[in-house]
C-alpha positions as a LaTeX table, in Angstrom:
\begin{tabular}{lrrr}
\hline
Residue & $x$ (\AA) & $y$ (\AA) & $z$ (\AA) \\
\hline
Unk1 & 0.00 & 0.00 & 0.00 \\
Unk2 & 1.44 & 3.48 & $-0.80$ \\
Unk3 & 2.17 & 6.36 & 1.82 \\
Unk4 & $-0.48$ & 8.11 & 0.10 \\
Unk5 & $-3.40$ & 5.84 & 0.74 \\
Unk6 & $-1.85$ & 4.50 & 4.25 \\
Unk7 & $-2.07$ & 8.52 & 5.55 \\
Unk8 & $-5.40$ & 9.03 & 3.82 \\
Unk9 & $-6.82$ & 5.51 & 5.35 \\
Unk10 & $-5.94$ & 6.42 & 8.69 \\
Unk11 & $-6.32$ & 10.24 & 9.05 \\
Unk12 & $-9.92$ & 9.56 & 7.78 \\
Unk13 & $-10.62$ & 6.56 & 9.58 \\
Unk14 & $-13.79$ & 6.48 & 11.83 \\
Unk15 & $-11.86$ & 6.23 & 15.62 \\
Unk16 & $-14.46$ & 3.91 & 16.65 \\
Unk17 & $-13.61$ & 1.57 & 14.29 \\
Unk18 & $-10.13$ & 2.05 & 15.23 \\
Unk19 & $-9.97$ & 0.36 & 18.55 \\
Unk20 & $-10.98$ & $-3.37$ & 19.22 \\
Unk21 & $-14.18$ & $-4.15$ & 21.48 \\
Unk22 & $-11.86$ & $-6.24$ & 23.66 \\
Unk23 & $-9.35$ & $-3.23$ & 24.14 \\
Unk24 & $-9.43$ & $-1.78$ & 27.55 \\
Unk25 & $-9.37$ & 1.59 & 28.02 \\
Unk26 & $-6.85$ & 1.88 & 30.49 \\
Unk27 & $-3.86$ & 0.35 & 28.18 \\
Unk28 & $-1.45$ & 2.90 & 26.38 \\
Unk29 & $-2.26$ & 4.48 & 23.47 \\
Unk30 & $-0.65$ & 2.97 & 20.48 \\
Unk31 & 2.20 & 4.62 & 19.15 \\
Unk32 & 1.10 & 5.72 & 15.37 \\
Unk33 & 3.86 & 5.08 & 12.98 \\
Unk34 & 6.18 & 7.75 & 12.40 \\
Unk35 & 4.85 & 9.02 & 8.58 \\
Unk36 & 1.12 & 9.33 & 9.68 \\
Unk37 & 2.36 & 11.66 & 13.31 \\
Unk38 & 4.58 & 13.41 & 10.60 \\
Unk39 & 1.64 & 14.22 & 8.25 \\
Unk40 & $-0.60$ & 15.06 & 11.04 \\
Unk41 & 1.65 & 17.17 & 13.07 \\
Unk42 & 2.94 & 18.91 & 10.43 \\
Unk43 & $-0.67$ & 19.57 & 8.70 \\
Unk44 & $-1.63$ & 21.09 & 12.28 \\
Unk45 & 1.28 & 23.52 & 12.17 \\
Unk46 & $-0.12$ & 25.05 & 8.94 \\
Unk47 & 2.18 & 22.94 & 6.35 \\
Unk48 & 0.83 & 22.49 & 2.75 \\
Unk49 & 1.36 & 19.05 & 2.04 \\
Unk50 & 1.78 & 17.28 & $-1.55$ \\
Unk51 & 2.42 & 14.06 & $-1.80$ \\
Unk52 & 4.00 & 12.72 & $-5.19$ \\
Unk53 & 4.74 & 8.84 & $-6.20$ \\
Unk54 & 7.63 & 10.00 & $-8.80$ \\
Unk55 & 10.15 & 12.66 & $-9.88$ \\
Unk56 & 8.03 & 13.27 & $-12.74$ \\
Unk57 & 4.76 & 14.13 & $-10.33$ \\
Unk58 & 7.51 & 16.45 & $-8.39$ \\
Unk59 & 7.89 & 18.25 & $-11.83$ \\
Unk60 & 4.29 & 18.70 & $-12.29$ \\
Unk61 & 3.55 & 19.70 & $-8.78$ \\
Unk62 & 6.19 & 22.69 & $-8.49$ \\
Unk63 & 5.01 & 24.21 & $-11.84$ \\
Unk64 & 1.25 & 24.19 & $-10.13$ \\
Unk65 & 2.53 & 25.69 & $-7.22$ \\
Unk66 & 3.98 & 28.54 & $-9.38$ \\
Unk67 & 0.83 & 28.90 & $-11.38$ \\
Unk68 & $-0.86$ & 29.35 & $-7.88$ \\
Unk69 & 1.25 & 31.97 & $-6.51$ \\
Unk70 & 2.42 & 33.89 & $-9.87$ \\
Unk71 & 5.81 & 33.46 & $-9.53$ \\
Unk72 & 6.75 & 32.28 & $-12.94$ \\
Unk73 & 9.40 & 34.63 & $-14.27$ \\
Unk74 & 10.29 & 36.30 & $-10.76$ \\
Unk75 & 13.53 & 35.81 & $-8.29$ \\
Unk76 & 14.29 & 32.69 & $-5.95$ \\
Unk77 & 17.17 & 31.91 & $-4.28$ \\
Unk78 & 18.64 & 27.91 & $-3.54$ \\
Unk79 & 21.71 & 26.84 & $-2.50$ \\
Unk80 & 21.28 & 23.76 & $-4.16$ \\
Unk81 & 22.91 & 23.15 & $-7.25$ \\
Unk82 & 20.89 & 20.02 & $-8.20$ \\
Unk83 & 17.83 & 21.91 & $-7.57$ \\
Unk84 & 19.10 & 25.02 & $-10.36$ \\
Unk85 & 17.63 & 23.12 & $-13.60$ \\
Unk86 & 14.04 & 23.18 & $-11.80$ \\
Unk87 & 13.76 & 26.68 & $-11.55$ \\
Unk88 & 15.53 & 27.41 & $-15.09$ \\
Unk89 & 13.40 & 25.05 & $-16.54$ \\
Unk90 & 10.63 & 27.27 & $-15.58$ \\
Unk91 & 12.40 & 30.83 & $-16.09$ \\
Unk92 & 12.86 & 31.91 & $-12.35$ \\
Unk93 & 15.52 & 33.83 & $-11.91$ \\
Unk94 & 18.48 & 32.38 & $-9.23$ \\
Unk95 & 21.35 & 34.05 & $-10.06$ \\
Unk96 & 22.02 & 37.02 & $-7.49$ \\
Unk97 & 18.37 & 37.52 & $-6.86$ \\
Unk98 & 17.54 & 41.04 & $-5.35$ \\
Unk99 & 13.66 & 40.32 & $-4.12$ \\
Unk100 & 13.57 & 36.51 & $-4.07$ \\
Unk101 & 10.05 & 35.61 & $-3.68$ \\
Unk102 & 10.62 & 31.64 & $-2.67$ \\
Unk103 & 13.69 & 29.49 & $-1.40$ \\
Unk104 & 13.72 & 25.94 & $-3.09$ \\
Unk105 & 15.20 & 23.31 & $-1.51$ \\
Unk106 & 15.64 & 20.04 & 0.34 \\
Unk107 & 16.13 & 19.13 & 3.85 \\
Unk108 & 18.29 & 16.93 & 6.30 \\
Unk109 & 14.88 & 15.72 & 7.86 \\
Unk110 & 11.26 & 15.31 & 8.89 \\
Unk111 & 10.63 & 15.41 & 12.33 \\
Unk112 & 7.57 & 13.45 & 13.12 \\
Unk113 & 6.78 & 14.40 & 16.98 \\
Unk114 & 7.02 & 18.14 & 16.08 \\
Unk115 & 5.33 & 17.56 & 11.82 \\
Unk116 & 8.92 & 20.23 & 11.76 \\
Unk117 & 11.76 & 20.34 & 9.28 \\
Unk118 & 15.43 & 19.99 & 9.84 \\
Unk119 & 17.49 & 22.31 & 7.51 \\
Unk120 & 21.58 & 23.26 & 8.13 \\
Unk121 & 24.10 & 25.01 & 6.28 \\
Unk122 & 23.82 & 22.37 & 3.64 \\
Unk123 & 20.05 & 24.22 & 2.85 \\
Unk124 & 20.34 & 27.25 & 3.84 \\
Unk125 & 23.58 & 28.35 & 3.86 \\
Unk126 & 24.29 & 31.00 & 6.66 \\
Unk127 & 20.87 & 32.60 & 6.93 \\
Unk128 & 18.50 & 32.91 & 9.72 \\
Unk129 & 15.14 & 32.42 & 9.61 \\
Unk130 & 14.25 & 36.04 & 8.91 \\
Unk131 & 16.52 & 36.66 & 6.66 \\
Unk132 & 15.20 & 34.10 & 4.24 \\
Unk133 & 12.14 & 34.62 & 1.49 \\
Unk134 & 8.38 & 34.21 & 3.35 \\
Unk135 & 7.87 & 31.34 & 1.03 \\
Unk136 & 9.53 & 27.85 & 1.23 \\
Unk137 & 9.40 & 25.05 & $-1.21$ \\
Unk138 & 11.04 & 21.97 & 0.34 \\
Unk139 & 11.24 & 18.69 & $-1.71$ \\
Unk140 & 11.76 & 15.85 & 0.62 \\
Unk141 & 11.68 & 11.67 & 0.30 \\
Unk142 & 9.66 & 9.50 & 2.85 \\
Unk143 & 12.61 & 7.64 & 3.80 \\
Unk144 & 13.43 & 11.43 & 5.50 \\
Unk145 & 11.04 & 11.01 & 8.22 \\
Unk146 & 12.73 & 10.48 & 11.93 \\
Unk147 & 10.48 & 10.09 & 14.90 \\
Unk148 & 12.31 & 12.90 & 17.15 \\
Unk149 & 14.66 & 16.13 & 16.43 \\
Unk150 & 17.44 & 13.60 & 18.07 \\
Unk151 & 17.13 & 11.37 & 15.56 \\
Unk152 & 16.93 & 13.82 & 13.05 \\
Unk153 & 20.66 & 14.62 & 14.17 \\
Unk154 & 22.06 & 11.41 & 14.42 \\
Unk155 & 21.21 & 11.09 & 10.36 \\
Unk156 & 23.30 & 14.40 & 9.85 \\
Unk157 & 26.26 & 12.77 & 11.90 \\
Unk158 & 26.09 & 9.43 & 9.89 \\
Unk159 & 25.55 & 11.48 & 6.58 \\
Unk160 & 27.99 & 13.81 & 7.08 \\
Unk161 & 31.08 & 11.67 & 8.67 \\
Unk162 & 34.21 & 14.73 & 7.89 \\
Unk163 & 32.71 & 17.91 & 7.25 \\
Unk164 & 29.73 & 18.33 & 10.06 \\
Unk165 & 27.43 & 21.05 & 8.63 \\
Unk166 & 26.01 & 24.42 & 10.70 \\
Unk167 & 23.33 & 26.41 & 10.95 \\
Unk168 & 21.55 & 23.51 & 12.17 \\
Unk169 & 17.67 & 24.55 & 12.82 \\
Unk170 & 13.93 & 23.13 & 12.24 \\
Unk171 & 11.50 & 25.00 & 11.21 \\
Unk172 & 7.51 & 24.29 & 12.32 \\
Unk173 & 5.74 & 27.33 & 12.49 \\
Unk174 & 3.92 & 27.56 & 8.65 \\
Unk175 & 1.32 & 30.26 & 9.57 \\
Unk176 & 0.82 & 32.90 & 11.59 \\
Unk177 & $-0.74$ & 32.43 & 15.11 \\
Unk178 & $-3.88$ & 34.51 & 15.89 \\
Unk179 & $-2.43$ & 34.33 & 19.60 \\
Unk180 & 0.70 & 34.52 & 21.38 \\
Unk181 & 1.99 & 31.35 & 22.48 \\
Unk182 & 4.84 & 30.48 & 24.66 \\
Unk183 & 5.99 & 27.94 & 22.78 \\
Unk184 & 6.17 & 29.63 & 18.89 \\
Unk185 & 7.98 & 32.79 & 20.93 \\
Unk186 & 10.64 & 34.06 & 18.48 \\
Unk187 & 9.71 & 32.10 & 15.33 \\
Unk188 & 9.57 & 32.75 & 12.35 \\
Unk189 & 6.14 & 31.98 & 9.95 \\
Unk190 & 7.38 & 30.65 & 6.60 \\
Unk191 & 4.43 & 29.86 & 4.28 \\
Unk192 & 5.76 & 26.37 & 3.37 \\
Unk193 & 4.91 & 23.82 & 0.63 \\
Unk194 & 6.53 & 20.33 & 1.08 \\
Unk195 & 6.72 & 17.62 & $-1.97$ \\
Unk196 & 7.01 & 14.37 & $-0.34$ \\
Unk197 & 8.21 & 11.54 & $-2.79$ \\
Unk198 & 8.06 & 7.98 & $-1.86$ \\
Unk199 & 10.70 & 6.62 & $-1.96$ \\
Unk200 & 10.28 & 3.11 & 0.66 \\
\hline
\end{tabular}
């Protein structure tokens, strides 16, 4: 069964029908698996999910999300050289942008506990949060997905064995709160579209 249908089975799913008549009530709640908390959590942090079963459907997807916003022919920035034939396939200008309207890149991971994403240097370079474009277009693969922000950086130790990358940060705020809360105190909204390929 794909990602796709497994998240839309179970996001959907009546909860009743969920848990057995001979389950008591009193046992721990089952731990969901890590890329249906990712999907939810992530969803619930104002993330615009779109899910893609090939490079091909990644193609398609990026060029709707340009016809959406109206940013064909305008400025983005990447620091991603595999990543510069998608935008000048689709005449965005990348080099030296002045006003970049979107950042287009990958990431080191999807954290499913938090539904956050786990960019360094690697992504985005020296900048801050603020100092990057409003927008975000991350392209990520389902074997990304980590249950915790620890795990997340155990995967960037293994990946990267020499040359440890910085600016290590996760982002998980994708809209802005109607009220102050504690825990979103000094972040940054990004409005953020993710392309998830599957790739298990």
């Amino acid at each position: 069964m794909s990602f796709f249908k497994k998240i839309l089975g179970s996001l959907f799913a009546n909860t009743s029908e969920q848990s057995g008549p001979n389950e008591s009530q009193y046992l721990p709640e089952k731990e969901l698996p890590i890329d249906e908390e990712f999907t939810f959590n992530f969803k619930s942090n104002g993330g615009k999910f779109l899910y893609c079963e090939t490079e091909t459907e990644v193609q398609d997807t990026f060029v709707s999300i340009l016809m959406e916003n109206d940013w064909f022919e305008s400025e983005a920035i990447t620091f991603e050289s595999n990543l510069i034939p998608m935008l000048r396939d689709n005449r965005i200008h990348y080099n030296q942008p002045k006003n970049p309207l979107f950042l287009l890149t990958t990431c080191e991971s999807l954290i499913a506990d938090e539904g956050s994403i786990l960019f360094s240097s690697k992504q985005v370079s020296h900048l801050k949060p603020l100092e990057l474009p409003n927008n975000i277009v991350v392209i990520a693969t389902t074997s990304q997905i980590t249950r915790s922000k620890s795990d997340g950086l155990r995967e960037i130790k293994k990946k990267y064995q020499t040359v440890f990358p910085t600016n290590i940060t996760t982002f998980k705020c994708f809209e802005p709160t109607k009220e102050d809360h504690f825990l979103n105190y000094g972040s940054t909204p990004k409005n953020l579209y993710l392309l998830l390929l599957e790739d298990l």
